[in-house]
Structure formats: C-alpha cells, structure tokens
N, C-alpha and C positions, 0 to 999 in steps of 0.2 A: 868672503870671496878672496881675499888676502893668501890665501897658503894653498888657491887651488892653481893648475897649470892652464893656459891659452894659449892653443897653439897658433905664434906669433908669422910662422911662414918667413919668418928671416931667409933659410937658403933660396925659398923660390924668390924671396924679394933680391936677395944678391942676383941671380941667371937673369932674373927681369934687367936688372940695371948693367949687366954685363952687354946683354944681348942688345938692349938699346944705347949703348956710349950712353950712357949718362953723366953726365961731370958735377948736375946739380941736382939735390933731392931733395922732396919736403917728406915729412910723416905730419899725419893730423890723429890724435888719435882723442877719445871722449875723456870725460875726469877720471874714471876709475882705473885708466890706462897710463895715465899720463907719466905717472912714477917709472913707469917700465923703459918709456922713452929714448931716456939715454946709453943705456946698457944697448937699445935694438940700435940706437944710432952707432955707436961704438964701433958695434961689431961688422955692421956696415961700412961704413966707413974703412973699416980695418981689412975686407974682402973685397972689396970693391975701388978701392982710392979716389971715390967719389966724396964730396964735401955735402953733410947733412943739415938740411935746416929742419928743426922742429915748432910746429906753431905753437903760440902759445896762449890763444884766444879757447874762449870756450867753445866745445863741441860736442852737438845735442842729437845728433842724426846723421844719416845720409843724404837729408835733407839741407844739410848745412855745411856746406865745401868749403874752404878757407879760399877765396878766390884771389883775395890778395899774393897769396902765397903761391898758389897754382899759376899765378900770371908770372913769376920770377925762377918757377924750378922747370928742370927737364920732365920730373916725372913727379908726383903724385899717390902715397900709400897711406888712403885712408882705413884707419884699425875698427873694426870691430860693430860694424855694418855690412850687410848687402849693398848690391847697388841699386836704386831707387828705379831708374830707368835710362833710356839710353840716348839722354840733351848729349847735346857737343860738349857741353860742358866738362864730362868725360872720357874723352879721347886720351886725358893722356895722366891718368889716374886710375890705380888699381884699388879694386876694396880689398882689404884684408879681413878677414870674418872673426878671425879670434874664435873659434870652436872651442868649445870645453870640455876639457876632459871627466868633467865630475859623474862618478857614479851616480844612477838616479834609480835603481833598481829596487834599493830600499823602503825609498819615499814613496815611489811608485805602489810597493807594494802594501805601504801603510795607507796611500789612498783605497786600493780596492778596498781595503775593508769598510772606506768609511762613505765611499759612492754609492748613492742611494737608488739612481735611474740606472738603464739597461745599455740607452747609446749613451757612448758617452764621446764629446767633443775632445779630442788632446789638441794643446795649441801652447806656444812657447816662443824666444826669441831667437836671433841667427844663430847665436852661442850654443842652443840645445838640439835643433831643426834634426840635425844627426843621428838624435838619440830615441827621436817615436818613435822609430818602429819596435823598437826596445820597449819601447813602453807599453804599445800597442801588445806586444804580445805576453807582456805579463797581466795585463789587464784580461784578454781573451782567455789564458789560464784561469783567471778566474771568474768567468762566463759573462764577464762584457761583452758589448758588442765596440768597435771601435772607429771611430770617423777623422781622418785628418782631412780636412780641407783644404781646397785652392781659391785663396782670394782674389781681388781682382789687379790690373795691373802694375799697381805699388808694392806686391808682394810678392819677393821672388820667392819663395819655398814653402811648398804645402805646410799648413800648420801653423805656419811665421803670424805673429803678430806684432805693431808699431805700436811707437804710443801718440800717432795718429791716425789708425787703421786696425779696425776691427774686422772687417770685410770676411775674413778667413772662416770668423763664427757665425757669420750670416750662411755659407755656402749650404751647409746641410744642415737638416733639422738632427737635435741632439736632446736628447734628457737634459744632461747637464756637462758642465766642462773641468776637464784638468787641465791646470796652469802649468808646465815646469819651469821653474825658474826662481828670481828673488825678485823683492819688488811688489807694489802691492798697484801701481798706475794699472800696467795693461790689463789684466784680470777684470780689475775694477770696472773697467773699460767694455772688458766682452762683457761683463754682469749687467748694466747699464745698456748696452744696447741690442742685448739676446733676455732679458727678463729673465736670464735662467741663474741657478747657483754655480757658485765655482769655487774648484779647489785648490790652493794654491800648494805646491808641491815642491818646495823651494833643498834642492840636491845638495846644496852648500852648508846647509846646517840641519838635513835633513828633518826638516819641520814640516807638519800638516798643517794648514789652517785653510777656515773658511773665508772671501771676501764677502765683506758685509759694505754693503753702499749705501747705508742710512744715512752716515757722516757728513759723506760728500752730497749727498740728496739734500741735507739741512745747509751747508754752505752754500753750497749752488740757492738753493731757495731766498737765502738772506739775499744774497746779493740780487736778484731779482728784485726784492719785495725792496731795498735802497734806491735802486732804481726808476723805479715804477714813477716817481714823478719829475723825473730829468727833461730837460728841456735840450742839451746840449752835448754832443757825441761827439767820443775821438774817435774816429775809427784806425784803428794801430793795422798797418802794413808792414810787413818784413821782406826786405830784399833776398835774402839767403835764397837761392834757387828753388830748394825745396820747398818753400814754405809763401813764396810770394803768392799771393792771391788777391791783386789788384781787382779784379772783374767782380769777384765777391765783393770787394768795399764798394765799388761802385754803384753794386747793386742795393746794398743797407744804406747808400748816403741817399740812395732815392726812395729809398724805404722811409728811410726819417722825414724825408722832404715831402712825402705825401702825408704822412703823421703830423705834416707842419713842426717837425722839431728842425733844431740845426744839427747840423755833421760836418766834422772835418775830417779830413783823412789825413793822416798821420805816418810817414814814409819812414824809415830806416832799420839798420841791419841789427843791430841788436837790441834788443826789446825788454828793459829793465826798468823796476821801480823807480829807479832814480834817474834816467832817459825822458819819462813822463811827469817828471816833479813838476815842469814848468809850465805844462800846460794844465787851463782853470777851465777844465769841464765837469759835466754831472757825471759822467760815466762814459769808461772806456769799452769800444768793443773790437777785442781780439780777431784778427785774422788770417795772427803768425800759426805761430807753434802750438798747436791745441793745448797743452799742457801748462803752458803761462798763466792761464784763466785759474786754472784747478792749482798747482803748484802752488805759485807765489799767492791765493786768495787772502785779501786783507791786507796784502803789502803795499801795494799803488795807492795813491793818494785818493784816490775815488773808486768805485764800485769794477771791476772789470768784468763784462759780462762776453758770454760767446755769441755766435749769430744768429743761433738755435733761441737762446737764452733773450735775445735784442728780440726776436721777431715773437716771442712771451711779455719781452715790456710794452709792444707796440699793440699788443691785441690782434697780431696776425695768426699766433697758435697758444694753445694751451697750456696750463701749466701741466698738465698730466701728459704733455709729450716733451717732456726734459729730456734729453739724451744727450750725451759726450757732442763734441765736435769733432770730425774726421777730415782728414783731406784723403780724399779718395780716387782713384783711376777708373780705367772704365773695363 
C-alpha cells in the first residue's frame, strides 16, 4: 500500500478551514496514515495560518473519534473513513475518505476467470466504493451477473463493508462474493456470516486468493471450549462512541445471573491486553470493537469470547451458529 496514491482532499480541507475561521485544527487519521500526517499538516498549516494538532492515539474506525481532541480544536478531519452516522458528536468534524487511486482492472479480471457462481456479490471498503462499478462491468463482460448492495444504516455506500458490519452481503442473495481490497478481516467476515465463498482481490499487489475461515472457526472454537467452565465474567465496555454498547453488557450480565454465574462489567476507552491484566476472571466477553476478540485471540490473560460466542458458553445457542459479531443499525 506504501507507493500507492490517496486522495488526501488537502485543498478542500484548506476552503473548509478558510470558510469556517478556523485558528485551531485537529487531523486523526488510522495507522497506515499516520506517517503522511505531517506533510498534510504542513501544508495546511502553510495555506491556511491555522495551528495543527495531530492526535496521536490509536485509530480503529469511525467508530472511534478522538473526543479528547475534538473538545480543544475548531474543527475535526478525520482520514480515511465514512461517517458512521449523524450523533452531535459530528457537528464539527469532517470525514475524509482517503479514495484510492489503484488500478483494480487487472485483478478484477483475474477473478472472473476464477468465479465459480453466476451472481456474484462485489463488496469492498470506502478506499474502493468508487471503483465497482468498474468492476461490475468487467465482471458482466464476462457474463456475470452483478450485485452491489445497500446495507443497513451504518453503512454509507452501496457495497461498503466494516469490520463490524457485514449487513451489505446479507441485502441480496449472491452465489458468491468479491472482495476488493487488502486485508483478510472483512472478507473473512462476509464468509462467516453469508456461508458463501469469497474472493479476495486485493489491487495493490494485484493478488487473487481465496478466504478460507477454518482457522478462525478453530480459534473461535478453542476459546469457547476454555470457557465452557467459567464461573466469572468481565464483561469489557468501550466508551469510543462508536462502539459503546452498554445495553448489550447489561443484557449478558443478566444473562450470566440467570446462569447463576458472576459478571462484571468492565468500562473504559481503550480495550488492551494489558488494560485487563488486572482483572482475575474466567473469561472476558467483548462488547467494544468486534475485532478485539478475533485480532488480539490468545493475548488477554483469560479466554476473550464475543456475545454470540458467551450465549454458546451459557447453552443459550449452539455451537453450529458461531458467527462474527457486528454492531449494526437498523
């Protein structure tokens, strides 16, 4: 991803901060950004004679606003997300999408040959959104049929998918899906909870591959099966806006209580191995960032299980309905 272009919207970020007097500005942008940082600050800075602050906390979504930071500047340019929805929280923060310029014409066309079904789902993230219909019609060239779908209201552009929102590949029924992008979460993600195949089609190193979700079905499983005789639950909350889901922990602490097990709920903004070292329970169950569970699995000092996965340890559901955990709109 290194040596490809993203288009950063620097002049419209300058006329935004012109148009609003702005004197003080934040940028938040995620890890793979963050290097580019000071250069967009610079140049700002340099067109505008506005004073830049760049955060420098980790950032996992649009789900996750630096609110610290948001409460000290005029304005707000979060990099390389949509905007999730329309909290106050917003008012005075722009998303910048980071679009990619990368060719996908190629890879595109190295999937048709290796797409098996008829419809075929195309789905991607904000970076590519631009570029299905491109894809869409190389694929009909070669007598696909083609589907991008509209998720539900976490998902601003047909086709978009999160890596806690799959919604987009539930909308229509498909044979099977192409990915464009890098990355093997989201994919995994729509495989897991469409039962269908999927092809990842990643433009940047113009590589084909299949996701294959046995691995994660075997980790997911372990931790289940460590679980299974826990008596004592943390239940992890994340304040981050996007990701707070108090009424769910509330619901699995009463979950456990009717289980007869204990549960505590467990509050704060960033949600790390080492955050949880000090608390001595059987198993933690996640109710931040879907991707903490799967991501960091085996790094926390106890079992991290999802809510899907907690209501598997309780005998509420089965183990033959494992699926991802989503945070989803309506």
């Amino acid at each position: 991803m290194e040596g490809q272009s993203f288009d950063f919207q620097v002049g419209r970020i300058v006329s935004i901060i012109r148009d609003c007097d702005a004197g003080l500005v934040g940028l938040q942008l995620p890890e793979g950004f963050k290097r580019r940082s000071p250069a967009i600050a610079k140049r700002i800075e340099d067109e505008t004679g506005a004073c830049v602050i760049i955060s420098g906390d980790p950032c996992f979504g649009a789900c996750d606003l630096d609110l610290t930071l948001l409460g000290r500047v005029d304005l707000l340019f979060h990099f390389g997300h949509a905007q999730l929805d329309d909290s106050p929280l917003v008012s005075k923060v722009y998303f910048i999408e980071a679009r990619s310029n990368a060719d996908i014409s190629e890879v595109v066309r190295q999937a048709a040959t290796q797409l098996k079904g008829h419809r075929i789902g195309l789905i991607t993230t904000v970076q590519h959104v631009h570029k299905l219909e491109d894809a869409c019609g190389i694929l009909e060239s070669g007598g696909k049929e083609c589907v991008i779908g509209m998720g539900d209201s976490k998902i601003a552009y047909p086709g978009q998918v999160l890596g806690c929102n799959f919604s987009v590949a539930r909308s229509e029924e498909c044979d099977e899906y192409l990915y464009i992008g890098s990355g093997e979460f989201h994919p995994l993600g729509v495989s897991l909870s469409t039962g269908k195949r999927v092809l990842v089609a990643d433009p940047f190193v113009n590589e084909l591959r299949e996701v294959d979700p046995s691995r994660i079905l075997r980790q997911r499983s372990a931790v289940i099966a460590k679980s299974l005789d826990a008596n004592t639950f943390g239940i992890v909350v994340s304040s981050k806006p996007g990701q707070e889901r108090m009424e769910l922990a509330g619901e699995l602490k009463a979950l456990a209580i009717k289980h007869e097990k204990q549960a505590h709920i467990l509050f704060m903004d960033l949600v790390t191995p080492d955050q949880l070292l000090q608390f001595k329970v059987d198993a933690f169950v996640n109710t931040a960032c879907p991707r903490l569970a799967i991501d960091e699995v085996g790094r926390f000092n106890a079992p991290m299980l999802t809510p899907q996965e907690f209501e598997i340890v309780l005998g509420e559901k089965q183990w033959e309905n494992l699926v991802f955990d989503e945070i989803t709109g309506e």
